[in-house]
Every structure is written in structure tokens, then in C-alpha cells.
LUMZAVO-383856 format. One record per residue (C-alpha): x, y, z. Coordinates in pm, whole numbers, plus 50000, padded with zeros to 5 digits. Layout:
N
XYZ
...
This chain:
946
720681276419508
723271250119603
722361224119279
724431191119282
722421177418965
724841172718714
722931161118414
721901185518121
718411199218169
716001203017845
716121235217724
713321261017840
712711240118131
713321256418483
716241240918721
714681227619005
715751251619343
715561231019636
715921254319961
719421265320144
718101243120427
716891214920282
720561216920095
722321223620452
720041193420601
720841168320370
724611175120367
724601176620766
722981141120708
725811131020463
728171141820682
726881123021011
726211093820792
730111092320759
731081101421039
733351128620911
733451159921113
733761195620938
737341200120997
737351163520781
735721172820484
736761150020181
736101158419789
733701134319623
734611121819310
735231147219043
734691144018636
737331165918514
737021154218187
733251175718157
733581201918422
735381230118572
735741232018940
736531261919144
736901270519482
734891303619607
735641324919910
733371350020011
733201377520260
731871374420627
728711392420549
727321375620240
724551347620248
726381323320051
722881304319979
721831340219796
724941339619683
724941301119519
721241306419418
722091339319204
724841319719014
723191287018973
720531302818761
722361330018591
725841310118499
724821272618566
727161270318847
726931240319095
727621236919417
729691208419495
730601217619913
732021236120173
735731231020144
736651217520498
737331237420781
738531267420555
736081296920682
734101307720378
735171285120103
733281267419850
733691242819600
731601252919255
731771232418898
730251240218557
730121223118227
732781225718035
730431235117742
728411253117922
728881293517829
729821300018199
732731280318134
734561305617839
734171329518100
735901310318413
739001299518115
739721339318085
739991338718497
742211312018445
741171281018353
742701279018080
746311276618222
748101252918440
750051274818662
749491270819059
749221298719155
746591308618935
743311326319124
741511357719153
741491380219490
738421402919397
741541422219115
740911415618745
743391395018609
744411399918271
745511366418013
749041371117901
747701373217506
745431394417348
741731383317376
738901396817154
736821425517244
733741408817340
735131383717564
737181413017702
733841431017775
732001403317916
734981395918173
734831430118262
731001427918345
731581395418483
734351407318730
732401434018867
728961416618891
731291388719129
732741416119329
729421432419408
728011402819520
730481398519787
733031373519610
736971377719781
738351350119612
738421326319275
740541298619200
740081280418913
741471242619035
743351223618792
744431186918836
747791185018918
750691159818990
753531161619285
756571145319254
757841118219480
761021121619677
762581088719538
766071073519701
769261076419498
770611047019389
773861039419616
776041012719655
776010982419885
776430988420254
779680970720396
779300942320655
780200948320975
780070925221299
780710948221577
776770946221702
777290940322058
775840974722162
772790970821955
772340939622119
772260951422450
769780974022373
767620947022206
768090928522536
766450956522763
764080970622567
762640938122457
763020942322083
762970912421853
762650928921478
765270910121315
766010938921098
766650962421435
770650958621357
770300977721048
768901001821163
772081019621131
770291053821271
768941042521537
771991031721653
775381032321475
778381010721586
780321014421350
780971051521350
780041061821705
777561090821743
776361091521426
773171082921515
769771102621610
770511094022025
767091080122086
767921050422321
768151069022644
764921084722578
763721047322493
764291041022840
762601068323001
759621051022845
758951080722607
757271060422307
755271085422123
752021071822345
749361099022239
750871117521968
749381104421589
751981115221297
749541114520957
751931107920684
750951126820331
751971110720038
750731077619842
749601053620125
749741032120386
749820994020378
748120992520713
747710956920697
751470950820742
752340935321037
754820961121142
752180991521143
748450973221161
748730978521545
749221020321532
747321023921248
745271057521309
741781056421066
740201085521197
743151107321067
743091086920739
742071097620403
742251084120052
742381119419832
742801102119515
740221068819502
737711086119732
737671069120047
738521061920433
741111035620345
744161049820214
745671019820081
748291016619797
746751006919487
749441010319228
752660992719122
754841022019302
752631027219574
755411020019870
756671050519911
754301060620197
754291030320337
758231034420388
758181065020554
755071053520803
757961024420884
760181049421047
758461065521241
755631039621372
756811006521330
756040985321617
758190960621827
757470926021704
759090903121480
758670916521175
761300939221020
762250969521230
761530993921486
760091028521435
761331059821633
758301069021802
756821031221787
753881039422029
752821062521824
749931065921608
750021068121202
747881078720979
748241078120589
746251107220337
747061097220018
747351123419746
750521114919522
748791088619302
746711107219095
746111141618996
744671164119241
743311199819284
744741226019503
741351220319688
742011184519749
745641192719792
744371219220098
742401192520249
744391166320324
746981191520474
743851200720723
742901165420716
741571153821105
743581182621229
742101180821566
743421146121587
746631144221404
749461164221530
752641161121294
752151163120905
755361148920739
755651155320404
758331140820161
757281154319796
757151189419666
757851203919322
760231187419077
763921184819175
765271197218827
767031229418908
764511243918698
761391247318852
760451273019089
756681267719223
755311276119546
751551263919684
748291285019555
746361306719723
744071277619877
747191256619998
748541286620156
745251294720348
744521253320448
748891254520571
747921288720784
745091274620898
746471244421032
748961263821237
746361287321391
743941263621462
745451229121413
746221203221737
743391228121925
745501261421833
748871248521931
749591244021559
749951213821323
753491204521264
754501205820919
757701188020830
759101186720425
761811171920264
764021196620165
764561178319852
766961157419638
768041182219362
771551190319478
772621171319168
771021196618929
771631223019082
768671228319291
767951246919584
765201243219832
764661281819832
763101277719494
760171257219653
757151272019794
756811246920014
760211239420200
760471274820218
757341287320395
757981300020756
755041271020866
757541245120750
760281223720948
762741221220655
764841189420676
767741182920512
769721150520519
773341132820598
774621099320533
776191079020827
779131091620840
777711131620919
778931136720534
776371155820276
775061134920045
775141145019671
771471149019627
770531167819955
769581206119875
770991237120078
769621268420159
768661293020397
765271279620494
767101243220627
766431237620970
768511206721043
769101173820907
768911137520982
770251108020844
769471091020520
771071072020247
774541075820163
778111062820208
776781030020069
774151030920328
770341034920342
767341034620544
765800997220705
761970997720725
758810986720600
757250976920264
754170971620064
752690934920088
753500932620453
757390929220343
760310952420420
763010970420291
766630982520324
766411003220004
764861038820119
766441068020141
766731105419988
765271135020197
762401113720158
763961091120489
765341121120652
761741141920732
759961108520836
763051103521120
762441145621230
758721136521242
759291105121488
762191123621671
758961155121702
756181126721850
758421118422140
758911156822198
755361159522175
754631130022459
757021150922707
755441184422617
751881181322418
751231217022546
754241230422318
753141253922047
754331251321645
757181276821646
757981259022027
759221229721768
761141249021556
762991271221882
763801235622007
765081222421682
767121247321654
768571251421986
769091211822006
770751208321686
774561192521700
776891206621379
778141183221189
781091180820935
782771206621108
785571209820889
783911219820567
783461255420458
780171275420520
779611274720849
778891309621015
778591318821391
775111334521461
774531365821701
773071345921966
776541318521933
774921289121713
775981274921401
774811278521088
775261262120734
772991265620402
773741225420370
772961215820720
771261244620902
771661241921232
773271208321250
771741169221305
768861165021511
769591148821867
766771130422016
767881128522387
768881164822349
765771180722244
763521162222442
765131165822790
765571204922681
761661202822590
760721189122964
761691226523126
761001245022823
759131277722865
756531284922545
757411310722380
755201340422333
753001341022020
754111358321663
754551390621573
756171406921218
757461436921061
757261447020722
759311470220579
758281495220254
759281483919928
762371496819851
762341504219507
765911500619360
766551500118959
769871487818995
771931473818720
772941437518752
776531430818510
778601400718497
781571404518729
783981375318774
784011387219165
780301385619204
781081401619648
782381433219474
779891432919171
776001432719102
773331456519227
772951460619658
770581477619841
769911483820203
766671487620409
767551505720739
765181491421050
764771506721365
764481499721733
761951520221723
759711506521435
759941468221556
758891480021892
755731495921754
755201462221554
755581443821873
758671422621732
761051417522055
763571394621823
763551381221486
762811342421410
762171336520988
763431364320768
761601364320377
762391386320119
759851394819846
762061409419553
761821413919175
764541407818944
764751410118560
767091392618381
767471367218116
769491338618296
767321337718643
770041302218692
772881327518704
772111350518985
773061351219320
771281368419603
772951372919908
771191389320253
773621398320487
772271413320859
773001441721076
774541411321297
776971402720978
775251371620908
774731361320568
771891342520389
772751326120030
768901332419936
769591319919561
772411305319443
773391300219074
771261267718903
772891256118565
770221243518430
767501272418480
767881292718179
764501311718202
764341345018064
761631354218300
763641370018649
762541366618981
758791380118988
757161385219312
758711358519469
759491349919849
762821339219989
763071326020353
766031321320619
766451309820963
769851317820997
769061351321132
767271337421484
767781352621794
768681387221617
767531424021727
766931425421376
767811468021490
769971477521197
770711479720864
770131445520606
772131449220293
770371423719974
773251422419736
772581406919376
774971396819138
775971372018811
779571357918806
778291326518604
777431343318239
779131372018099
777341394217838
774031393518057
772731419318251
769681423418429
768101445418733
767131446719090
763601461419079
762661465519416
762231442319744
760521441220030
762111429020370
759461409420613
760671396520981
758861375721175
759381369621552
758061364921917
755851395322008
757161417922297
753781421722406
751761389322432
748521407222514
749001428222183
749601396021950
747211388821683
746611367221430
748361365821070
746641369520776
747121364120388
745661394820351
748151410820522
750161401620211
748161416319992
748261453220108
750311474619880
752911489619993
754811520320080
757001521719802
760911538319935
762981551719639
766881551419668
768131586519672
771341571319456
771861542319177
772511510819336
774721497019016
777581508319017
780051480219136
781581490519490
783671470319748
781921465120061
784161463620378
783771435020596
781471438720890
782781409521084
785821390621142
786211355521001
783811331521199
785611308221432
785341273121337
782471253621508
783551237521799
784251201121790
780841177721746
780201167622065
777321139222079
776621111022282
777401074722184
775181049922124
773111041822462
773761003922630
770910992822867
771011009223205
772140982023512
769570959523662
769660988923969
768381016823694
765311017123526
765611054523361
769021062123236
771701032923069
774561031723191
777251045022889
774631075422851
776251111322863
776691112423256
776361150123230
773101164823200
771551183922894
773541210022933
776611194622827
774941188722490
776021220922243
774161252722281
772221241222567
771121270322679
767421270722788
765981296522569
768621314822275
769721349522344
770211378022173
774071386422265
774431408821997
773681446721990
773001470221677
776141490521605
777191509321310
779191489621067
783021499520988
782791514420688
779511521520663
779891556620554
781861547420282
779981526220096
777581539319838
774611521119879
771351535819963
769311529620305
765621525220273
763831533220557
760321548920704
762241567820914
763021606220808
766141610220932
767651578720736
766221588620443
767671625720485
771061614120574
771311588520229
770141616220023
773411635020182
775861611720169
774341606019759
775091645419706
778071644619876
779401623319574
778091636819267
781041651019052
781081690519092
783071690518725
779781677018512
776861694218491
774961662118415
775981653218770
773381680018890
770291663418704
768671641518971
768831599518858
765541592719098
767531556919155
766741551618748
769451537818514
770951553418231
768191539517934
765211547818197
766341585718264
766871591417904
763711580117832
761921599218147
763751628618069
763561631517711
759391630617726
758871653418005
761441677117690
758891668117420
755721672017696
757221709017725
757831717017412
754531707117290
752821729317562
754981757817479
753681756917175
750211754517183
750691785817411
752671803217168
749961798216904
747041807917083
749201843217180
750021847216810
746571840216688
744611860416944
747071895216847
746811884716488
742341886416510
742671916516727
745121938416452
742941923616171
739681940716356
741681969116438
742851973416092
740211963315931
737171987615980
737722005915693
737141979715477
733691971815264
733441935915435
735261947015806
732041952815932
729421925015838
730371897316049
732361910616307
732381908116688
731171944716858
733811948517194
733161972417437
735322001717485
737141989617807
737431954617653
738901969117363
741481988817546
742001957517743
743391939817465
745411964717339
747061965917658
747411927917646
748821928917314
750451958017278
748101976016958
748712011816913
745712017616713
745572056216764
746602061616354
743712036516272
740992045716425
737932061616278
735502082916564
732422077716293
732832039916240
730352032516530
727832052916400
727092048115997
728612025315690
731152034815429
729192058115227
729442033714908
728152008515111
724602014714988
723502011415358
721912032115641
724022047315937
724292024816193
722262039716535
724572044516829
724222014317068
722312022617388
725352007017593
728022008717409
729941988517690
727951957317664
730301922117600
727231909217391
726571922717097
727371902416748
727751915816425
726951881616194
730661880616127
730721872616538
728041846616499
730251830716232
733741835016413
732101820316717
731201791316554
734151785716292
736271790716664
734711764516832
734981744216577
738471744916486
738891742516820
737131703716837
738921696316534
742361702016688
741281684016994
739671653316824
742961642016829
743161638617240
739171626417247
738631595317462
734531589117373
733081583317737
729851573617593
728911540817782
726571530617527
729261528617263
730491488617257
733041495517055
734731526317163
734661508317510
736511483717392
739181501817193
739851522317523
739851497917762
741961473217510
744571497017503
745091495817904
744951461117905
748081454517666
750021466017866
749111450018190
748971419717984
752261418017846
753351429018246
751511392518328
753111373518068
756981382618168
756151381018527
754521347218535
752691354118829
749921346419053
747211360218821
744381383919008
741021396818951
């Protein structure tokens, strides 16, 4: 039963079992006490020092009080509380000395990896463990599975990193204010720090700013829209943010309580970011964007916390809050490539299926300020989750700043520190600051710019957001290099995604926008590659590429009308991972730089299981052919290999009535593994499939807003006269303009298509024949997609497999002639007859037929009926039936015997000992299949399963 004593009880003396419902009643009476509704659940305080805590899912159908009882007497497990809103979950603990506990550390406890948890699989530790512990996991594993467990995750205290500003230098001082103070003037705004705030509006270079005064004066505030901010705090006695301070979507994760206030030295960070988007108009500091809006601060970021705390506060008061922004993530080394567990994943799904009642919490990261090591925001599991708004960020002059990281999973960006410039807002102690910056300022200023969106429209869905984002977005920075025209006529760029955000633009498109219809996806076989990876100096012509051949036909049946997020689940070896490039490049032509080279990640251990993301594709049929192309041009003399990859699209459904719901498990299903019908290694030039993109054309944006005349109360006067249409790619909805075609070239490049369908598959396999050299007769041995080593290997044992068989056949024919010329031959000796099996006549002539015996010299008419007359015996009598197949001389008896058993001796050899009751020999067989999954675990460095 549920058992939240923690002390040690004597020994022999029974654990007290107080009923499921007196359990259920008191913590309904806890929770009303509090006031905290389910979907509000909070961790009490946890003593990782003495216990273990893990977080249990089990399956719709199991009691989980039987369920808590069974384990609370048989393991001393504890029941700590249901975890949230998260259907099914449960929060255990045991003792750390407790013997439950050895067994939990061989689940996983006993590493520090995230992604750490079992899913109802064994998981195997990456080193060898001793046979009884081996044994008792075993028996372990399957009593948990039988008792309805679907998941275990061993939580482990953890740390996130802040997403600090980078040090820049002084801003210049400039005098040319007259615009700001005209808007000062009509909105009523007396924050003395207002004139900084550069991105609000920006004088000195004109439209580089987020365009948010002419919504100002439509009176679109952020009234009704409450923006939690996750990180370390709130100061929500400051002057500037006391007044929208939102408690019931506040939560202190690290001290335990409703009041989320900053209790260390370098507590401010949260308190910063709450400035820009909630600040209020008074007279202290500055203004926030949405500064009618409600904040609410869940700190996490001081302390350690567990992936179940961690999946809490991202469902924290999700029925109340509506935008979650997010400025932290895994380190920004270049080195580090981490994604959120199992139970982060499930609390981030969760909040987009059932968050702001089912319209989906909005989830807005940082993209991150690695650019400076080398980093790329496709290495984070967080940025680069299809459930994320990725923003990136651009100093005031539309310029990248050095630390800002690119990739394919960047939505847009906003503006943050730079060019001598950072971000004005508030401060811990009630003080304020001009010193923020990093993507750190640039998510806060999306999640403001989303609140005012969210006023216009509150009925817009999660993926409504990210259409409108997108579609909104102004490029920036025109002139440098990178930026490619979509299929549906945007721009794209790895460093800026779509371009800045535009705050009058997206929320006048977001007044007549139609909601789009709900999700759908496609999921493609594995295609299971092999290829070779070399160095080549012109990585476009070199590395290993693959394609994956999709239908019109197959996204139809998936209910995927066009695509949205594109990931890519794929498995490299290779001992540099920080020198590979992967490149996906769509039927459309468009390219996605999912990895890019990192100098300073010099892990050995590949790319295991891991999930890249782009938006760059949007708007696409996603009907074609999508080429992944791998390759090293950083670091000669290493090679490596593109094992196999999955492609995954995700999109609006084509049929709204036939949409479901995602699921995890869906990701867990295994899959329909494709093999290439040719090697994939071989370096080959790829014609273009599309001619140079056109330059993006030039930024158009609106400059800063004055005050409307006295006359006009909703639009200022030096606002864009034209309406939202004029603002780039203003279509209502995007458009797929592009149609699948074959590619030029297409026919001549030797890469294989995976696909499901037949007729793909059939044609690769032709076009793979078509160029095997007719002058080698190795050219006729099928490769199977293998490289050189594996074949050799695959081919040489199925040789020594053959040979072996061949002869143990051999030797039985040999031996079996050899017995039947010796009885043939030997009847007419003293000692032929003794022990010697009696065949039948037809069975005789049976075998001589077999064998080819001619024993018509040998034979003896009388032998059947009497002994050798010096044998000192009677005559044999004739046998009654001489045809009988049973009778046995005592030579038979002993040739039966001395057959059989030379025949277990040469099979002890090849004996596995099933006997169940046999410890040992279960654990010698079973310990040789687990090496090798082990070892498998301990290069991939994976999500570990049982």
C-alpha cells in the first residue's frame, strides 16, 4: 500500500498498511488544504542523500493501490504521489540501503545520464555485472512487467544551465529620441528607462525594432493572457512586475513552495526575463511588451532537480498559464548533446494536447549561446523538439551576434545584445538593469510578442503560433550567404530561420487567421544503409547518401496533406562525431544543415538514436524523393558509417475527422527495416536539383510608430499606410506552389531509394545491376548494402558454416558403408556373430542398394541357421520372421548403446543445458547474450530500456 513513513522499522515487525482510500482521502485533503489542483501537483521535499526516487507508469488496467501495496511489502518501496496531471504516473522512493535499492542501481540508478529509464525492455549496464545480480534483475524485470508496470525511470538530481549575456561593449549615446518621445506622450508612459529600450523602438537605425507601437495603440496589451516564466525566479515584489504578478501559475520547484522568489546571489536571471515581457507602465524602469499581461515565475534552475520535478513545472497551472518561455537548456560547449527523458518528453506532449484547455501550451526556448564553440541548437533535445518555438537572436543592427546558434530547428529571431547594445529591464531588489542579453533576452521578447497574439486570437491552437511565426517573419541581413527560397516562396536561413519577428505583422495576420487543421505524420521504414563515411576535402561530392523515396500515395493514407517539422532519427559511427556533416536536402531542393562540424566534440561515440529537426521544409508536398547525405571534410584519416535512418514528417491532416492523437509510443514501435539494393559509399557527384536561390528581397519593415493625430485613436500616423499585406509573405495561409517532379539527373546518380513501395524498390535494384562491372566475377556476388570488412566477414562464415555441414554429412555416409561392409564381411568370423545387429532381408538389400555392397561372393546361405562348427555352440533355429527390424544379437545391444553414445559425446559440444533449476548454467547462458547487448549500450550511449 501507498506508505509515506520514511523511518526504519524494527526488524520482524510488520509495516503498518493503511487502506488505498484512507491514502487517496488524506491526499485529496492535502491537496484541498493547498489549494493546488491536480494538473498543479508540486514535489515535497526530497532527501536524496538516503533515498532513491523513481517515477512509475503503469498501464490503464492495473489497480495501482494493488500495485503499490505488492511492492511496499515485498521491495520496501514508498509511495511518495501521483506525478501531476501525467495519466498513470507515480512517484516511488526507497532507502538507499535498503536491498531494493542494488536492484533499482542495475535499472539505472547508478548513472547520471537523462535519458536513463525503462519502457517494460530490460536494459542491460554497459559493464559486466555478476551472475547473481544478473539473475535477480532478470526475475525482477519480469515480476514488474507482469504486474502491469510500462515504465521506470530512475530520477537523478540534475542541474540546467543558465543562458547568461555575453559580455559586450558600451552602447554609444545617441540624442535623436524625439520619436520615442512621442510615443511616451500618447501612450502615457513614464518609465524613465523606456528610451533604452532600444527594441521597442529604435531611432537610431530605423526598423530595427520588434514594431509593437501600432499594436500599442489598438489597445492590444496582453489583457488575459499569463506568460509563466521557467527559470530561477521572480522578484515579484519589484515595483515594475508586483502589479501582474500571476501566483496561481507560480511555483517554487527547488525550496518547496508557492512563492518563487530568488533566494541566491545570482538569482536575477528570471527576474530579467519576467521584465520584458510584463513590466508595467509606471515610473520605475521600463516597459514590458505585453505589459497587461500576467507573469508567473516556476523556479527550477537553482538547485538540482529530477526529471519529475523538471516535468512538473513544464505542466505547472497549465489550465491557467498559456506561454512557457524558457531560456536554459543543456550546456553551450559544443560538446554536449542531451535531449529531455522520457518523463519530460511525456509532461512537454502533454502540455500541447491538453494544455490552455487543448489548444496547447506554448513552449518558447532559447536557441542558445554556443555559436562561439561551435555549437548548434540541433544538438539539444530541447530547442529541437517539434513542441518548441526555437528563437534565435540579432543585435540592433539585424547583424548575428557571435554567440547565437544556427540550425534547422530556428524559427525566427528577435533582438538581443550585441553591437555594443543590450537589453533594458528589470532586476532583483526592486532595481533594474541595462545589462541582459544572450538568447536568454531574445525568447522572453517572442513570448511577449505571442501574449498580444494571444489577446487578438485566444482560440488559436499551438502549431497556429508557429504557422504565424513563420508566415510573419521579415529576413534580415539579406546580404549574407545561406539564405534559401522555400517551395511555398519564404526565406530561410540556419542562423535566422525565417527572419525577425514583427509584432504588428503577426498580430493583424492573426485577427483573420483560419486554424489550421490538427496534426498528422508519416513515418517512413528504416532505411538501413552501411555506407562508408571517408574524409573528402569536398565534403558535397564525398561521404555516404541515401535516399528514402515517399509517395503521394503513402502520405495520403497517413492523412498528411503538407509537411510542417521534418526529424530524422539516424545512426552514425564514427570516432570524431564534431567532424561530420549531415545534410537533408528535399524533393523541393531545399536543404537542411542537420549537423554541422563542432571543433570541440571529439567523442568517439557517433550519432546513436538520435533526432534531428527542421522547419525549413514547411509548406512542402513532402511527394518525392529526400536524399540524407553524410560526410567529414574536417579530419582526414577518419572514417566512419551511416547505419541506417529513419525519415518522420509531420503536418496538417487532410482529413480532420481522421486526426488523432500522438503518442510516445508511437516512437517506440520497431520498424520496417528497408535495405539498399547498392553501397551507398562510394563518393559520387550529385547534380544540382535547383538553380541558385534568388537573393531575398529587400527587408521591408515598418519604422518606428509616432502617436496617431488627436482625430485617430487606432492607428499613428507614420504607421505603414498599407495594410498587412504589404508586410513580406503576407499571404493568409502558405501554399504549397511546388509540385513533385523527377530530379535532372536522377537516373544517374547511384544512390539507393528506400521506399515501402514495390515498384521503387524494383526499379533501384535495376538501376544497382545495371552498374555492376560485367568483367569481374566478384561483381556478381550480391553486397546486401554491406561494406567491404562486413561481406568478408558474412561471407566467409556462411564458407566455414558449409563446410562444416558437408562434413558431418560426409562422415556419417562413410561410417554407415564402413558398419554395413564390416557386417557383410564379417560373418565368417568367430566373434562376427555375438553382438551383432540381425537386419531383415529387405532391409539388408536396402542398404546395399544405398551403398552400393555387392556381397554376392560373401555370403554364406547357412549363416542364419547354425555357428562355425569350432564354435563349440548349437545351430542357431531359423527365426519365425525372418523380416522383423527387431531382433538384437548382444553385439546390437552394445552398438546401440556405444552409437548413442558417441553420438552425445560429439554433440556435448553444441549442448545449451535448459534445465531451469540449474543457477549456474542459467547464468553462463544468459551472460553470454548479455555481453554483447552490453557492450551495444556502452558505444551507443543511449536511452537505456527494460
Amino acid at each position: 500500500m501507498f506508505d509515506s513513513h520514511r523511518k526504519s522499522r524494527p526488524h520482524g515487525r510488520a509495516r503498518p498498511r493503511p487502506s488505498w482510500l484512507s491514502v487517496l482521502a488524506s491526499s485529496l485533503y492535502a491537496s484541498s488544504v493547498a489549494g493546488v489542483v491536480s494538473a498543479n501537483n508540486v514535489l515535497s521535499h526530497h532527501d536524496h542523500e538516503n533515498r532513491v526516487y523513481f517515477a512509475v507508469e503503469l498501464h490503464d488496467v492495473v489497480d495501482p493501490a494493488s500495485f503499490s501495496s505488492k511492492y511496499a511489502d515485498s521491495h520496501n518501496w514508498t509511495f511518495e504521489q501521483p506525478l501531476g496531471s501525467l495519466k498513470n504516473h507515480y512517484l516511488f522512493s526507497v532507502e538507499k540501503d535498503a536491498a531494493s535499492k542494488d536492484l533499482l542501481h542495475n535499472m539505472g540508478a547508478g548513472h547520471t545520464h537523462p535519458n536513463h529509464h525503462l519502457e517494460g525492455k530490460l536494459w542491460h549496464n554497459s559493464v559486466q555485472t555478476d551472475e547473481s545480480i544478473h539473475k535477480r534483475r532478470l526475475d525482477h524485470h519480469q515480476e514488474l512487467v507482469v504486474d502491469g508496470l510500462k515504465s521506470l525511470q530512475v530520477l537523478v538530481p540534475h542541474s540546467l544551465s543558465k543562458r547568461l549575456p555575453i559580455p559586450v561593449p558600451a552602447p554609444p549615446v545617441d540624442s535623436s529620441l524625439q520619436v520615442i518621445q512621442d510615443a511616451m506622450d500618447y501612450l502615457q508612459i513614464s518609465d524613465p528607462l523606456f528610451p533604452k529600450q532600444w527594441h521597442l523602438i529604435n531611432p537610431i537605425q530605423p526598423g530595427h525594432d520588434i514594431n509593437v507601437t501600432g499594436v500599442w495603440y489598438q489597445n492590444v496589451t496582453g489583457k488575459g493572457i499569463a506568460v509563466a516564466v521557467v527559470d530561477d525566479g521572480l522578484d515579484m515584489d519589484h515595483p515594475d512586475l508586483q502589479a501582474n504578478y500571476f501566483a496561481d501559475g507560480s511555483w517554487d520547484f527547488n525550496d518547496k513552495g508557492p512563492d518563487p522568489r530568488p533566494r541566491l546571489a545570482d538569482d536575477h536571471h528570471g527576474t530579467r526575463c519576467c521584465g520584458e515581457i510584463a513590466a508595467v507602465r509606471n515610473e520605475a524602469c521600463g516597459v514590458g511588451i505585453a505589459y497587461d499581461s500576467k507573469i508567473a515565475g516556476i523556479r527550477i534552475l537553482s538547485k538540482q532537480i529530477s526529471e519529475a520535478e523538471e516535468a512538473l513545472a513544464l505542466n505547472y497551472g497549465m489550465d491557467k498559464n498559456d506561454i512557457y518561455s524558457c531560456s536554459w537548456g543543456p550546456p553551450d560547449d559544443g560538446i554536449a548533446m542531451a535531449a529531455p527523458g522520457l518523463v519530460v518528453k511525456q509532461a512537454i506532449l502533454n502540455g500541447v494536447q491538453n494544455g490552455r484547455n487543448k489548444l496547447g501550451s506554448l513552449f518558447v526556448f532559447a536557441s542558445g549561446n554556443g555559436a562561439a564553440n561551435g555549437d548548434n541548437c540541433n544538438f539539444d533535445g530541447y530547442t529541437n523538439s517539434i513542441y518548441s518555438i526555437t528563437v534565435a537572436a540579432i543585435d540592433r543592427q539585424g547583424m548575428h551576434p557571435f554567440y547565437s546558434e544556427a540550425c534547422s530547428a530556428n524559427m525566427v529571431v528577435t533582438y538581443s545584445s550585441g553591437s555594443s547594445d543590450k537589453i533594458v529591464t528589470t532586476d532583483v531588489h526592486g532595481l533594474c538593469t541595462d545589462q541582459h542579453g544572450g538568447t536568454s533576452a531574445a525568447a522572453p521578447i517572442a513570448a511577449g510578442i505571442f501574449a498580444l497574439v494571444l489577446e487578438v486570437r485566444p482560440d488559436l491552437t499551438w502549431r497556429d503560433l508557429q504557422y504565424l511565426a513563420m508566415d510573419t517573419a521579415v529576413p534580415v541581413n539579406i546580404h549574407e550567404p545561406g539564405w534559401q527560397k522555400t517551395s511555398i516562396g519564404k526565406q530561410f536561413h540556419h542562423k535566422y530561420g525565417y527572419g525577425k519577428l514583427d509584432t504588428y505583422a503577426i498580430v493583424e495576420r492573426a485577427k483573420t487567421w483560419q486554424v489550421v487543421k490538427p496534426q498528422s505524420w508519416f513515418f517512413s521504414p528504416k532505411a538501413v544503409v552501411n555506407g562508408a563515411i571517408k574524409f573528402d576535402p569536398d565534403g558535397a561530392n564525398g561521404g555516404s547518401k541515401s535516399l528514402i523515396s515517399v509517395t503521394a500515395d503513402e502520405l495520403s493514407k497517413a492523412n498528411v496533406e503538407r509537411i510542417e517539422h521534418v526529424n530524422v532519427l539516424v545512426n552514425i559511427r564514427h570516432i570524431n562525431r564534431g567532424s561530420l556533416t549531415v545534410v537533408l536536402t528535399s524533393p523541393d531542393g531545399v536543404k537542411s544543415e542537420l549537423a554541422a562540424p563542432r571543433i570541440k566534440d571529439q567523442s568517439a561515440d557517433g550519432i546513436v538514436d538520435w533526432t534531428f529537426m527542421s522547419v525549413a521544409h514547411w509548406g512542402e508536398s513532402g511527394v518525392g524523393d529526400w536524399q540524407l547525405h553524410v560526410y567529414n571534410n574536417k579530419k582526414e584519416t577518419l572514417d566512419g558509417e551511416l547505419v541506417d535512418w529513419t525519415l518522420k514528417l509531420w503536418g496538417e491532416a487532410k482529413d480532420a475527422s481522421k486526426a488523432r492523437l500522438f503518442s510516445l509510443d508511437e516512437d517506440n514501435k520497431p520498424d520496417n527495416e528497408v535495405t539498399p539494393p547498392a553501397s551507398t559509399s562510394s563518393p559520387v557527384p550529385v547534380e544540382s536539383t535547383t538553380s541558385p536561390s534568388p537573393p531575398p528581397p529587400a527587408e521591408t519593415t515598418a519604422p518606428a510608430a509616432a502617436p496617431p493625430p488627436a482625430e485617430t485613436t487606432t492607428q499613428p500616423p507614420s504607421e505603414p499606410s498599407t495594410n498587412p499585406a504589404s508586410v513580406p509573405g503576407a499571404q493568409t495561409t502558405p501554399t504549397t506552389t511546388a509540385t513533385a517532379t523527377k530530379k535532372p539527373g536522377a537516373d544517374d546518380e547511384k544512390v539507393p531509394v528506400i521506399s515501402s513501395a514495390p515498384s521503387a524498390t524494383t526499379s533501384a535494384a535495376a538501376t544497382a545491376s545495371a552498374t555492376a562491372t560485367p568483367s569481374s566475377i566478384w561483381s556478381l556476388i550480391p553486397t546486401f548494402g554491406l561494406t567491404g570488412k562486413t561481406l568478408s566477414w558474412v561471407y566467409g562464415s556462411i564458407l566455414i558454416i558449409a563446410g562444416f555441414v558437408l562434413g558431418v554429412v560426409s562422415y556419417i555416409f562413410l561410417s554407415r558403408r564402413k558398419d554395413l561392409l564390416a557386417r557383410l564381411r564379417g560373418r565368417q568370423s568367430n566373434s562376427s556373430y555375438e553382438f551383432d545387429l540381425i537386419p531383415s532381408a529387405a532391409e539388408a538389400d536396402e542398404e546395399r542398394e544405398l551403398f552400393g555392397v555387392d556381397d554376392s561372393d560373401e555370403s554364406d546361405d547357412d549363416d542364419d541357421h547354425h555357428h562355425h562348427p569350432d564354435d563349440g555352440l548349437p545351430p542357431r533355429s531359423p527365426s519365425p520372421n525372418p523380416d522383423t527390424k527387431t531382433q538384437k544379437t548382444g553385439r546390437g545391444i552394445y552398438d546401440t548403446y556405444a552409437k548413442s553414445k558417441d553420438v552425445d559425446d560429439d554433440t556435448e559440444i553444441f549442448r545449451v543445458d535448459t534445465d531451469v533449476s540449474d543457477d549456474d548454467d542459467d547464468d553462463e547462458v544468459s551472460h553470454g547474450s548479455t555481453s554483447s547487448s552490453t557492450n551495444h549500450d556502452a558505444d551507443s550511449d543511449q536511452t537505456q530500456l527494460l
